[in-house]
FINULUM-781151 format. One record per residue: x, y, z of N, C-alpha, C in turn. Coordinates in steps of 0.001 Angstrom, whole numbers, plus 500000, padded with zeros to 6 digits. Example, Ala and Ser with C-alpha at 12.3 -4.5 7.8 and 13.67 -1.06 7.14 Angstrom:
! FINULUM-781151
513190494310507800512300495500507800513200496700507800
512850497750507080513670498940507140512900500030507870
This chain:
! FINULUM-781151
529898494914488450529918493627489140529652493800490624
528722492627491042528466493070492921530002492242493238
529995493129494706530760492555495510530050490453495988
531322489848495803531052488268495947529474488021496813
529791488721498153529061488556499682527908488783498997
527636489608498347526084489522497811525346489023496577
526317488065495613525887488026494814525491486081494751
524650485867494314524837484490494572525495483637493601
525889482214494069526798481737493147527758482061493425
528298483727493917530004484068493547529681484770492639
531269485548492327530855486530491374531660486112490315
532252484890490339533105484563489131532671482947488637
533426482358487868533278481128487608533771480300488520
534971480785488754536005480044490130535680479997490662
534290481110491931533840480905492601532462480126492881
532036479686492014530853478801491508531411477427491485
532674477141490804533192475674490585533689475197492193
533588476028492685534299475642494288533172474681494857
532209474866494552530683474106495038531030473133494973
531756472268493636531532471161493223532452470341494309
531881469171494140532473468007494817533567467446494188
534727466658495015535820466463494296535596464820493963
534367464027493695533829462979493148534293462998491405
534817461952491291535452461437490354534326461571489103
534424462234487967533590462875486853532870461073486079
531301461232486155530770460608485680531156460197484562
530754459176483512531404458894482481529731459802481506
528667459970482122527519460527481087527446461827481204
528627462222482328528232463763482407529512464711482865
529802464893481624531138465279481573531518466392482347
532654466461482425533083467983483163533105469226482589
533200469446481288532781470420480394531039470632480831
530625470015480468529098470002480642528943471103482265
529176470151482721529163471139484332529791472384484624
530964472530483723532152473790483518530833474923482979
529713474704481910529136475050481107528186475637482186
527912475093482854526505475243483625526428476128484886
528334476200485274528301477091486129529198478094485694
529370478375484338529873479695483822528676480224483041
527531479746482868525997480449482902525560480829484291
525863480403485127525068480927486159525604481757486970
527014481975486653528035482821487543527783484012486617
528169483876485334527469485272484481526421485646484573
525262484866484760524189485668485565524098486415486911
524599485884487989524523486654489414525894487381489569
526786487401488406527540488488488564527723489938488584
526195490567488283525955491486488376524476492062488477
524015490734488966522284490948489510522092489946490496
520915490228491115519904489342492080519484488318491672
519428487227491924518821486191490862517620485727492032
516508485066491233515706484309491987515402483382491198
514892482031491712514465480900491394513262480603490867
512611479788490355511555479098489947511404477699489300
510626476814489758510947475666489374509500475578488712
509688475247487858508434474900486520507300475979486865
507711477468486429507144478874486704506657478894488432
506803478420489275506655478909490188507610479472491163
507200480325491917508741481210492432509167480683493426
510022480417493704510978479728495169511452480487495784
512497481405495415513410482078496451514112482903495532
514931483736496947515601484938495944516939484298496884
518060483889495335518987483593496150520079484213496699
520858484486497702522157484601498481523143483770498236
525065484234499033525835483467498448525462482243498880
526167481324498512526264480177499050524904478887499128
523516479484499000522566479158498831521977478097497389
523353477754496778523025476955495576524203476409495280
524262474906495362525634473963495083525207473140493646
526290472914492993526216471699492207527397470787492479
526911469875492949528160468523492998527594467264491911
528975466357491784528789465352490941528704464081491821
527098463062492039526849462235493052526663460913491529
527906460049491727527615458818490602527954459200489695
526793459272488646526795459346487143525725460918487049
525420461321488093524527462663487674525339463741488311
524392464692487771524977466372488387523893466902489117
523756466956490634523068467600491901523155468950491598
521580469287491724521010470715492060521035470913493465
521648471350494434521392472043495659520495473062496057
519904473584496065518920474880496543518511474697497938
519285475893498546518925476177500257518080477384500389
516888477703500956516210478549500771515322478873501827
515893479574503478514736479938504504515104478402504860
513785477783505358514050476431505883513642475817505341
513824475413504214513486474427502887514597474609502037
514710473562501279515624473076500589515284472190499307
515894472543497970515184471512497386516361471067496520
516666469536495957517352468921495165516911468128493931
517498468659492888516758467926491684518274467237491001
518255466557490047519204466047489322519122466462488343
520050466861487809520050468023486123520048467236484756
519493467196484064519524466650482864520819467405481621
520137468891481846520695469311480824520645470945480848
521322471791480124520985473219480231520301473779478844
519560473589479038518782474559477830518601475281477291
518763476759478040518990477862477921519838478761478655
520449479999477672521058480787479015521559481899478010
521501483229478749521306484344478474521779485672479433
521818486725479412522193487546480327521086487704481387
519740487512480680518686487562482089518666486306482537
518587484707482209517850484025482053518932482811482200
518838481510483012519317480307482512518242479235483151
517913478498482424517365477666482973517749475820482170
517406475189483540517943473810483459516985472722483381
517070471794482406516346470915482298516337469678484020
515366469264484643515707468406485486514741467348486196
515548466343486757514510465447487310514093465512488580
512802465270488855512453465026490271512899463273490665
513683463034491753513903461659492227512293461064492231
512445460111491423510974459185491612510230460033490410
510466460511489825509209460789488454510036461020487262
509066460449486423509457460312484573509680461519484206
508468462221484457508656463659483313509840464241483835
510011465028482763511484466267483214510771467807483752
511452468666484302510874469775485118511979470986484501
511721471661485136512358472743484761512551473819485973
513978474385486147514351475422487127515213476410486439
514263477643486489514949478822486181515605479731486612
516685480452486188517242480893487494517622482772486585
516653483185487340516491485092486541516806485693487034
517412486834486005518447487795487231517413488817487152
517751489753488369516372491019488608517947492148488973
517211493138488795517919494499489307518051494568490826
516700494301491343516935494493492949516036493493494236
516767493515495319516052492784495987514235493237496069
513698491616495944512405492160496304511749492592497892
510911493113497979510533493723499421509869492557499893
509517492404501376509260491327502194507849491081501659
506981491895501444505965491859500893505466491012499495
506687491031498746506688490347497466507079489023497783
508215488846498406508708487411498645507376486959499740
506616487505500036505216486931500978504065486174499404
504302487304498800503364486854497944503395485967496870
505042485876496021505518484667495208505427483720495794
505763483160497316505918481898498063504396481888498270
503787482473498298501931482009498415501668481232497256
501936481655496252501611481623494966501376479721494923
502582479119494861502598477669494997501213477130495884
501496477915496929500389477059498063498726477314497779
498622478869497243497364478972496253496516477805495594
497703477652494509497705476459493854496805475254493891
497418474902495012497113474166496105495689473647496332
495764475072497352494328475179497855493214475295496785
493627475882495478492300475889494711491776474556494095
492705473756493546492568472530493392491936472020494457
491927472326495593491457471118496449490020471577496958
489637473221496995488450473489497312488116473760496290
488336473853495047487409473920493413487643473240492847
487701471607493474488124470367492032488030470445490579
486227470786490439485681470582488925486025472449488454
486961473073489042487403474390488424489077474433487044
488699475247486258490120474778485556490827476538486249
491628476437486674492676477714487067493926477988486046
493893479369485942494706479757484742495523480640484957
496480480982484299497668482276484467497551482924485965
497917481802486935498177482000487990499641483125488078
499521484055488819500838485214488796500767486693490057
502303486613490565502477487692491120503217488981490456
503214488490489525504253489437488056503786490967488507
504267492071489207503866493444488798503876494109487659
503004494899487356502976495364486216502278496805486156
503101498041486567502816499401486552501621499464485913
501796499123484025501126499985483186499846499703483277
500056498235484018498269497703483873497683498051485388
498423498665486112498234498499487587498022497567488643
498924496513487779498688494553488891500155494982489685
499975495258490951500588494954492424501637493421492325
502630493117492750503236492263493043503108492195494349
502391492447495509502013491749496818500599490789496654
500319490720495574498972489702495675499355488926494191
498530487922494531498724486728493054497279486986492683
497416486534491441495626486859490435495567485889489589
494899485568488915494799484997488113493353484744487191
492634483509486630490922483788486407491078481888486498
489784481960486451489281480301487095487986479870486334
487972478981485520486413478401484709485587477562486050
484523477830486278483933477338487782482386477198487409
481888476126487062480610475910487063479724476778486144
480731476348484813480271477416483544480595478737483580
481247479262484820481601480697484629482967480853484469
483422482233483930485014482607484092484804483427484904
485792483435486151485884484471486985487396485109486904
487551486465487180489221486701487388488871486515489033
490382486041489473490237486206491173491684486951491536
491839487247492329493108488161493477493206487530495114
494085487111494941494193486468496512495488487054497172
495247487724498594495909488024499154496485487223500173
497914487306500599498519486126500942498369486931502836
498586485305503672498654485316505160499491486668505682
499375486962506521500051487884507019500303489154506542
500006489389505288500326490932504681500011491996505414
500817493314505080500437494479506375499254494837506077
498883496134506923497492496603506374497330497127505424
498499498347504726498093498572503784498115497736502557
498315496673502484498351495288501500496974494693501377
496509494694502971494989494470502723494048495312502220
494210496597502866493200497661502408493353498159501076
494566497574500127494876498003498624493710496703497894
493359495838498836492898494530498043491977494853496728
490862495406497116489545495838496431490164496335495335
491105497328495705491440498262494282492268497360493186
493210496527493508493710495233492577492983494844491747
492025494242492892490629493297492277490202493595491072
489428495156491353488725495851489748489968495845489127
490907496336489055492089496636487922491733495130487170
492676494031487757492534492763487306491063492759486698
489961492690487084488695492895486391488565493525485281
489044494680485250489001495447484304489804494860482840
490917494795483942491772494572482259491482492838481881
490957492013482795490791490353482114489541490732481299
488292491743481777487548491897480444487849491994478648
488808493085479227489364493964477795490038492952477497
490846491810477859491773491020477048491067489396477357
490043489535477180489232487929476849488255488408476160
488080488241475315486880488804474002485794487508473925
487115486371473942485576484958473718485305484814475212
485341484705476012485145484204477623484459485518478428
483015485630478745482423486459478964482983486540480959
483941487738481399484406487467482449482950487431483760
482565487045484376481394486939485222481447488510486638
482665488141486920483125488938487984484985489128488715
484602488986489412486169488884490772485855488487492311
486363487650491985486677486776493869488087487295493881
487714487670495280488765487733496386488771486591497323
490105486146497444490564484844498791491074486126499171
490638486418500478491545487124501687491461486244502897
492810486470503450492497486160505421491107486550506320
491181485710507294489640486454507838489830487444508140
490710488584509015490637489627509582490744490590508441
490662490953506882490651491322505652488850491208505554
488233489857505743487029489598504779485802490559505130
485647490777506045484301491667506874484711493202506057
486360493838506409486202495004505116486145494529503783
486767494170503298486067493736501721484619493790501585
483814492815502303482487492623501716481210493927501913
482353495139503303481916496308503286482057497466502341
482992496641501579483493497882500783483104497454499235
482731496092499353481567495722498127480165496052498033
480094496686499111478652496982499064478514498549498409
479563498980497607479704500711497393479679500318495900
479601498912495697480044498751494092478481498094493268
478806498456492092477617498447491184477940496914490507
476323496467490141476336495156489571477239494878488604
478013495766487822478760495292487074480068494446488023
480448495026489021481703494944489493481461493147490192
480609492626490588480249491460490935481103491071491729
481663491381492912482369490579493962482375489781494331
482840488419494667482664487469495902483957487304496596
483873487567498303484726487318498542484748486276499714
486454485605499603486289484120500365487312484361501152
486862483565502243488057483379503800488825482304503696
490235482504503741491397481517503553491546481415505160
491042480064505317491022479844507014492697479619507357
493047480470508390494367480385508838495132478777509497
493954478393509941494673476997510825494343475700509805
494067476200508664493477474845507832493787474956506738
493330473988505726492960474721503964491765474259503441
491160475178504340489838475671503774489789476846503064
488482476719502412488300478573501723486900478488501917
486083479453502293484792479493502315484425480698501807
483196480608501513482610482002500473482023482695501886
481971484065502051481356484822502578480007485244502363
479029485023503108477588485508503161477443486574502681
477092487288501668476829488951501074475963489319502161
474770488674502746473679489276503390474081489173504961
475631488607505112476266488428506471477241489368506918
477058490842506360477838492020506588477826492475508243
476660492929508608476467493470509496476825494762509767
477507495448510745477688497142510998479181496852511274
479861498084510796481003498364510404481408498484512031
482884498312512325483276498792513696483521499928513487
482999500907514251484153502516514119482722502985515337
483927503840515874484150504779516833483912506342516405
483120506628516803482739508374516867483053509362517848
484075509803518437484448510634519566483650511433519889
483010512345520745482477512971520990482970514738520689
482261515481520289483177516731519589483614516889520854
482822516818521579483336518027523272484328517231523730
484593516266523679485763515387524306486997516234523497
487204516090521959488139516487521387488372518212521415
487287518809521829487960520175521842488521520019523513
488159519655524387488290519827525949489815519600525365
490162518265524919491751517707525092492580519184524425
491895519632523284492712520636522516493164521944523257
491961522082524140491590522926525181493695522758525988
493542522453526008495243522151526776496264522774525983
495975523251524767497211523738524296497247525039523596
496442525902524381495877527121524222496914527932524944
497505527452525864498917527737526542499981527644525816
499998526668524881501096526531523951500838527536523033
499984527937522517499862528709521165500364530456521672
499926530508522774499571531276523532500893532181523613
501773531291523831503220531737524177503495531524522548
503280531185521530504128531169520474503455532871519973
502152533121520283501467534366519620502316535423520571
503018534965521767503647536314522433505290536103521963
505767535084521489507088535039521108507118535212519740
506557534976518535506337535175517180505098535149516688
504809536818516965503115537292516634502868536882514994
504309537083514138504126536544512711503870535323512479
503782534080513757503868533295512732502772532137513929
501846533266514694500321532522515053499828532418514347
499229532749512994497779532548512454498833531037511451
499925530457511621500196529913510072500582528882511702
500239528458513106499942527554513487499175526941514290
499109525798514362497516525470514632497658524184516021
496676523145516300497343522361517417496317521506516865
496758519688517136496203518970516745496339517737518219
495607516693517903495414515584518952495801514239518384
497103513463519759497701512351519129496896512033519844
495985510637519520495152510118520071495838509261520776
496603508450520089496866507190521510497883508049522573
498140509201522662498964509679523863498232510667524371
497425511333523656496531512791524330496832513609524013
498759513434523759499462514655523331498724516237522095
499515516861522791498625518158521676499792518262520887
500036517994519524500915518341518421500954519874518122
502109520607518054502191521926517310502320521738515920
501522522579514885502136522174513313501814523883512811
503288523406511772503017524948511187502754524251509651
501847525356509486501518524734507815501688523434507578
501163522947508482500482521034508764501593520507509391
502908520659509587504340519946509842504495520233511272
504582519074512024504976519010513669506076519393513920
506141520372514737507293520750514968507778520660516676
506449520238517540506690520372518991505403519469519654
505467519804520739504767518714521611503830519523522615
502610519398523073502283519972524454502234518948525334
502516518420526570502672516963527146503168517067528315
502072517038529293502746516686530630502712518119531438
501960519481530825502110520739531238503111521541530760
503843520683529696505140521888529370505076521744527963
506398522410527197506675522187525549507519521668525140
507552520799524620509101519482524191509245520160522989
510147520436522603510645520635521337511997519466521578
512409518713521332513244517691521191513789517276519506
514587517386518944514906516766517560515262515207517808
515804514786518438516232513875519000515329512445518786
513744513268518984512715512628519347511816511812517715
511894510817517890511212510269516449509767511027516306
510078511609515083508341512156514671507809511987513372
506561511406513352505801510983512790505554511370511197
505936512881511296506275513875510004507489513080509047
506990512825507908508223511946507235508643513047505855
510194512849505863510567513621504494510276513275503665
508966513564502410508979512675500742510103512313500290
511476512992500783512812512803499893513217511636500088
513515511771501652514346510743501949513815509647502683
512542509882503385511874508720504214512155508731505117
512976509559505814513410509765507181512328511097508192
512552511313509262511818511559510182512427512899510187
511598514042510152511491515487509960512501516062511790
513720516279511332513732516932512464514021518439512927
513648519049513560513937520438513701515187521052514816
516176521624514469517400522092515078516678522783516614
517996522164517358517367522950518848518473523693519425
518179524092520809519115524888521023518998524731522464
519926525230523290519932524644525122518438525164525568
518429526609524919517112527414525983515796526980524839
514513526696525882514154526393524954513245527147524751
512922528384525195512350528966524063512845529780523001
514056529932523104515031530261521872515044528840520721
515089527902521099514899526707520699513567526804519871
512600527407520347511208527555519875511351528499519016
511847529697519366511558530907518568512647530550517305
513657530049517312514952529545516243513952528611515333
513163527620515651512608526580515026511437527724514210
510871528355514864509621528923513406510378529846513192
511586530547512967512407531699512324512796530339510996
513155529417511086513324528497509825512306528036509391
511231527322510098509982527112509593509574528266508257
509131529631508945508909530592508421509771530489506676
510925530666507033512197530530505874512251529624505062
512040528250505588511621527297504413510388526814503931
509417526649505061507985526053504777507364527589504879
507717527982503481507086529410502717506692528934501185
505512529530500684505121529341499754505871529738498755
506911531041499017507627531591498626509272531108498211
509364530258499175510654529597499315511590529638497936
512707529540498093513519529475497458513727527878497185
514101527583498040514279526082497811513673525272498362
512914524418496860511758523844497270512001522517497133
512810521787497406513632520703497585514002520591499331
514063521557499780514246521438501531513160519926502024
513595519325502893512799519027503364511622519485504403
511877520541504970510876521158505666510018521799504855
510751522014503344509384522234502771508440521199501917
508955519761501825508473519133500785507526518263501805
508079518251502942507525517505504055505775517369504176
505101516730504611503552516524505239502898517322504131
503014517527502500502567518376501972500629518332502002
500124516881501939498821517187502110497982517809503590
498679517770504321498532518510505730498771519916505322
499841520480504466499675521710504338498444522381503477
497947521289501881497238521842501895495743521396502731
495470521343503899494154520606504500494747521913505410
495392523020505476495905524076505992495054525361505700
495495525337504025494841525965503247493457525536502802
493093524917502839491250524864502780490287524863503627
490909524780504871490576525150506287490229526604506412
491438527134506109491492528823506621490332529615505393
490106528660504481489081529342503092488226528465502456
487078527860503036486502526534502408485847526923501050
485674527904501059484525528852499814485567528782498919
486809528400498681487230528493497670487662527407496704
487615526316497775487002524621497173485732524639496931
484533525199497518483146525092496757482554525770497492
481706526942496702481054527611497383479632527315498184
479352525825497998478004525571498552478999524645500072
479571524703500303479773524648501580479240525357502821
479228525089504143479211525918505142480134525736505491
480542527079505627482073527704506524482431527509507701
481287527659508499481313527360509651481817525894510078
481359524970509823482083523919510104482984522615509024
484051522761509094485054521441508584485656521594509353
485681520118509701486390519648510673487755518919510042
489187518574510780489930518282510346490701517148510690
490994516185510409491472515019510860490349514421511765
489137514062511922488164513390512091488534511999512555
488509512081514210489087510639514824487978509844514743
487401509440513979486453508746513839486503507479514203
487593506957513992487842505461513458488914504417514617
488754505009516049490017505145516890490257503808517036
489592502807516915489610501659517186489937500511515678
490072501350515032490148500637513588491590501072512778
492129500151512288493312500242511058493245501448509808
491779501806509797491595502103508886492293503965508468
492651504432509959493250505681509535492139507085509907
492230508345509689491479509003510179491456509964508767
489842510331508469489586511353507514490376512636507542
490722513136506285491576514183506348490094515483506126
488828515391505896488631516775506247486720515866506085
485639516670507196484958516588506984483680517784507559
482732517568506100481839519228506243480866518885505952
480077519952505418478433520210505193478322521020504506
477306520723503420476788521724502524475459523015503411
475468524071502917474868524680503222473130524050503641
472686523267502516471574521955502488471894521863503472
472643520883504412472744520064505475473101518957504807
473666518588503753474252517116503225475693517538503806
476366516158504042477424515733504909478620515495503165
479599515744503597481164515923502378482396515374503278
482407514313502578483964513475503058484889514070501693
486132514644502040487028515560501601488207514615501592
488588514302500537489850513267501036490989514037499976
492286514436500559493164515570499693494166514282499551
494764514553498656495913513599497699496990515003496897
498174514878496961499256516064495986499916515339495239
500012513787495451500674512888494312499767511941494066
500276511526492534499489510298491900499090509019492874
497552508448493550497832507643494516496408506833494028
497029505544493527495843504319493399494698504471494004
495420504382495975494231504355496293493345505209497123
493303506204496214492503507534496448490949507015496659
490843506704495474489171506617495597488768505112496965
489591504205496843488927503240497772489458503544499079
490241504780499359490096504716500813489247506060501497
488683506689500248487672507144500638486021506510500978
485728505417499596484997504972499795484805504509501230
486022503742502232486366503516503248485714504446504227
486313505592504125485571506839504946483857507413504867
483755506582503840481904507421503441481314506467504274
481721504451503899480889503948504138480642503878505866
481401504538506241481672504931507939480686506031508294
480732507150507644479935508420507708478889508138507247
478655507157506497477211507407506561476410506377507542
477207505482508301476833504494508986476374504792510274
477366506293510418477264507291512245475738508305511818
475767508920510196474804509510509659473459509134509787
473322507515509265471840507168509518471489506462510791
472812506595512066472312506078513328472161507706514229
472489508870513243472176509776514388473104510256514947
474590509735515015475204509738515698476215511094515861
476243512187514760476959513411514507476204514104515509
475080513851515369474619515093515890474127515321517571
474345513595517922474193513868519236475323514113520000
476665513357519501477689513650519533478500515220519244
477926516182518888478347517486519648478822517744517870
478764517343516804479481517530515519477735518245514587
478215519613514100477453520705513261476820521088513923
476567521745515713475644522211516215474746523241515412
473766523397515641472354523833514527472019523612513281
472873522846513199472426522121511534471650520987511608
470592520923510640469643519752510223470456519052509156
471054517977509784471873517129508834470576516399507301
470752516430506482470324515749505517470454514276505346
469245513646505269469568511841505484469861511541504203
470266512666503083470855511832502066472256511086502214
472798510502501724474176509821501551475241511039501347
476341511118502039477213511647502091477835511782500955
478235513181500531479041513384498864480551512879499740
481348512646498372482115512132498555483102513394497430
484319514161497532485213514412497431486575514356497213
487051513735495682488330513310495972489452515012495556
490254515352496222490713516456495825492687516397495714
492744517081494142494186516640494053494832517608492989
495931518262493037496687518880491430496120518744490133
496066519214489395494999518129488085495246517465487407
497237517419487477497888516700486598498591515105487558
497665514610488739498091514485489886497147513633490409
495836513429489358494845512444489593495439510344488522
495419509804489690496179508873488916495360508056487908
495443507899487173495131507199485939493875506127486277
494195505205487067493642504089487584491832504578488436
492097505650488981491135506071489478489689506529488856
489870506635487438488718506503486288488063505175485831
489351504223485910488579502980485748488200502525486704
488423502728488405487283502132489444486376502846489765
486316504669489589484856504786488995483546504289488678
483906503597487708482696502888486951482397501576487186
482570501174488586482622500330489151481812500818490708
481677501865490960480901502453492324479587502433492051
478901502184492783477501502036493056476819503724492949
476076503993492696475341505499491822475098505762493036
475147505201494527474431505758496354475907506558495902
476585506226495884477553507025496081478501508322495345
477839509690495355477891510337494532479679511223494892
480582510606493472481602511050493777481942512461492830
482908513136493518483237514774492518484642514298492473
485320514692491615487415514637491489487280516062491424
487888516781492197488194518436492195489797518316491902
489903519040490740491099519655490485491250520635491072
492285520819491289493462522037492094494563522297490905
494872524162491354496249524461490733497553523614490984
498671523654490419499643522752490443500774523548491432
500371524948491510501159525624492841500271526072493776
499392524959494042498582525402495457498933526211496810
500244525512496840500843526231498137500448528197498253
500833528339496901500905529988496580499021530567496698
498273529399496993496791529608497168496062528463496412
495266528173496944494417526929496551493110527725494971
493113527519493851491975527289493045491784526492492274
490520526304492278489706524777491213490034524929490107
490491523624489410490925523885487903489936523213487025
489108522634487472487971521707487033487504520788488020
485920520400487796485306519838488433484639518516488034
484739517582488032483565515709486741483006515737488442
C-alpha cells in the first residue's frame, strides 16, 4: 500500500468518503451507490498511480486530493482537478471495476449521450515527456479534423509498446485521405531533442508494423506532424530513404492550428559547421603540458591517456580509456571531484567522480593508481563504476590505437575522433571518422548496448559528411592531408557487440535509400580484453 500523500483518492475508503459533501442523500442516488463508487476507486489508488481518461482520451495522472465526489440535488459530482484545468461530469452509474480498472458511466451538462471516465491504475509515474504526449493526443484530434475534414482518422494512441517498438512520447495513428491510407506519428510542442531526433525512427516502425497488420488497406506511406524547428531535419533525413518508405512531413504551426505540408523540393543545405583541423589541433596543442607531466608522474599509464576538446569552453579534457578524469584550463590541472562531469555512471546515472587529495599531484597520481585498478580490462570488478562508465569512448579507445583490426581496407593514418563537425547544431558530434585506402570517406558510429537509434543517427552524420564532401570542404579545411578524397558517398558503419545490435535496426534498413551504403560490424562481447570482428552484412 502507498503512503496516503501519494496515492490519489487516499489510501482507504474513509479517506475517499471524506470528499463527499454533507448534502442531504438524493432520493435517485442512494448512498450505497456512492459508498460503492468510492470503495472502487480507493481500491484502485491504494496501491498504484492512477490516471484518467474520459471517453479513451488521456487527461491526467492523478495526485491526492485531485478528485472529489459530492452529492449536488438529486446527482453525484465528478470533480477532476488537473494542472490548470478542471473537469466536472455528473455520474450516471459505475460500470465497471477491477484491480486495474474502474470506470464510470457519465453526463456532460447540456448533452444526451452518456460518456465515459476511466480511471487506471499504472505501476509508475509517467515521465514529463509522456504526460507531454497523452495531453497532445486530445488536441491532435482536433487539429486533424479541422485541417483534413474529408479524412476519416483512426486508432489515434500514445500507448508504448516495447515489442513493437511504438515510443509513448509521440501519438500515431493511420488516416483514410483522398483514397489513401496513411499511418502518421505526430510529435507533440515542446519535446526535447532527443524526442525529436527519435521522430523518423517511430515513423518507419509504425510503418512497418501498420503494413503487416492491414492486409485489406494498401498502407500508402507515413506523415509526420512535427513542430517547425523538427521539420527541415526530418525532410533531410527523408531524403536517405527509399520509395518504399514514402514520407510526408507537416509543420504544426506553433501560434495557430494550422498544419501545412512541407515542400520535398524545399530542403535546401543542411546547417553544420566544419572546424578547421588546424584550429582543433592548435587548441589540443595546450595540453601537451598536461600529458607531459602525467608521462613523468605515471610512465605506465601515458599511452592508456589521451586529451580531448570541450568545445563550448576550449577546455582540454584528460581521459583514460575514454573516462574524464581532469581538466587542462586556465594554464593549470583541475582535478576537482566536487566538480559536475559530463562522464555519467550506466549504473546509477549519476556523475563519475574521482577521489582527491590536498596535493594535487598526489591527487593526480592517486586518481590513475585507481583508474589503472578499476578501468582495467582485467578488472575484477566489473560492476565498479569507473569501470562500466563512458564504455563506448573506451571502445573508440581501442580502435583508434588499431584501425586494421575493424577493417583492413582502412587507412591508418587518419581517424579522427569525436569530429566537431556539427558545433552549431543539436545534433551531437561523430564518434569516429576515416578513409579507405581508395580515398572513400567512413562514418564509424560505435554503440555497446541495444540502441533504436543507431542507424538514424548515423544516417544524421553521413547526410552531413557528405554535404562538407561534395562542397570540398575536408580537404581544404586541413582534414586527410594527401589524400584524394573519392566523390563517392560516404560508407556508413554501424559498429556494436553482436548480441547488442537492436532488433529494430533491420527493419529500418530496408527503408534506406541504396546512395547509402550501410555495413553492421559485429564485435566480440569482451571487447575491452581487445577488439575482433565477429561478422560483417
Amino acid at each position: 500500500m502507498q503512503d496516503s500523500r501519494d496515492s490519489p483518492l487516499g489510501s482507504s475508503a474513509a479517506a475517499a468518503r471524506r470528499a463527499i459533501s454533507s448534502d442531504v442523500n438524493p432520493p435517485n442516488f442512494s448512498e450505497a451507490s456512492a459508498d460503492q463508487i468510492h470503495a472502487a476507486l480507493s481500491r484502485l489508488s491504494g496501491d498504484k498511480f492512477v490516471e484518467v481518461r474520459e471517453d479513451g482520451e488521456w487527461l491526467a495522472e492523478l495526485f491526492p486530493d485531485a478528485c472529489t465526489l459530492r452529492i449536488d440535488g438529486q446527482h453525484l459530482i465528478l470533480h477532476l482537478r488537473y494542472g490548470e484545468r478542471s473537469l466536472v461530469r455528473r455520474v450516471s452509474r459505475l460500470t465497471e471495476q477491477s484491480a486495474e480498472r474502474v470506470v464510470l458511466e457519465v453526463m456532460r451538462f447540456g448533452q444526451v449521450k452518456p460518456g465515459r471516465v476511466e480511471f487506471l491504475g499504472i505501476d509508475a509515474r509517467k515521465s514529463r515527456n509522456r504526460i507531454v504526449a497523452e495531453s497532445f493526443r486530445g488536441r491532435l484530434a482536433r487539429l486533424l479534423a479541422e485541417n483534413f475534414p474529408d479524412a476519416e482518422v483512426d486508432s489515434l494512441s500514445a500507448t508504448p509498446d516495447a515489442t513493437h517498438y511504438f515510443s509513448g512520447l509521440y501519438v500515431r495513428g493511420t488516416m483514410k485521405d483522398q483514397g489513401a491510407t496513411w499511418a502518421f506519428l505526430a510529435v507533440p510542442p515542446g519535446s526535447n531533442v532527443g524526442t525529436l531526433n527519435g521522430a523518423l525512427t517511430y515513423a518507419l516502425a509504425w510503418l512497418h508494423w501498420s503494413r503487416e497488420h492491414s492486409p485489406n488497406a494498401l498502407i500508402a506511406g507515413v506523415r509526420v506532424f512535427a513542430p517547425e524547428e523538427a521539420a527541415s531535419e526530418l525532410m533531410h533525413q527523408a531524403r536517405c530513404l527509399n520509395a518504399r518508405a514514402r514520407v510526408e512531413v507537416f509543420v504544426i504551426a506553433q501560434d495557430s492550428d494550422r498544419i501545412e505540408r512541407c515542400d520535398p523540393a524545399d530542403t535546401g543545405n543542411l546547417q553544420s559547421d566544419l572546424i578547421p583541423r588546424w584550429e582543433i589541433e592548435k587548441l589540443l596543442g595546450r595540453g601537451q603540458a598536461a600529458l607531459q607531466r602525467i608521462r613523468e608522474m605515471a610512465p605506465q599509464s601515458a599511452k592508456l591517456v589521451s586529451a580531448g576538446l570541450e568545445l563550448e569552453t576550449d577546455e582540454i579534457t584528460l581521459r583514460f580509456r575514454g573516462l574524464e578524469f581532469a581538466r587542462w584550463a586556465g594554464g593549470g590541472l583541475q582535478i576537482d571531484p566536487n566538480r559536475k562531469r559530463p562522464d555519467i555512471d550506466d549504473s546509477t546515472g549519476g556523475p563519475v567522480e574521482v577521489p582527491a587529495c590536498a596535493n594535487r599531484d598526489q591527487s593526480l597520481k592517486d586518481s590513475l593508481e585507481e583508474l589503472n585498478l578499476r578501468r582495467s580490462p582485467l578488472a575484477s570488478d566489473t560492476r565498479h563504476p569507473l569501470y562500466r562508465s563512458a564504455p563506448e569512448r573506451w571502445l573508440e579507445t581501442l580502435i583508434l590505437a588499431d584501425p586494421l583490426r575493424l577493417d583492413a581496407t582502412l587507412d591508418a593514418r587518419f581517424l579522427y575522433s569525436q569530429v566537431p563537425a556539427f558545433a552549431h547544431s543539436h545534433q551531437g558530434i561523430m564518434d569516429l571518422v576515416g578513409v579507405t585506402r581508395k580515398g572513400r570517406m567512413v562514418i564509424i558510429e560505435l554503440k555497446v548496448t541495444e540502441e533504436i537509434q543507431l542507424l538514424a543517427q548515423g544516417l544524421r552524420y553521413w547526410m552531413r559528411v557528405k554535404q562538407h564532401l561534395d562542397n570540398g570542404d575536408f580537404s581544404k579545411l586541413g582534414y586527410f592531408p594527401g589524400v584524394e578524397l573519392s566523390k563517392q558517398s560516404p560508407l556508413l558503419w554501424l559498429v556494436a557487440p553482436s548480441l547488442h545490435f537492436h532488433p529494430g535496426t533491420e527493419i529500418m534498413m530496408k527503408y534506406v535509400s541504396p546512395e547509402v551504403e550501410i555495413s553492421r560490424i559485429g564485435i566480440n562481447e569482451n571487447w575491452r580484453r581487445g577488439v575482433r570482428v565477429t561478422f560483417r552484412q
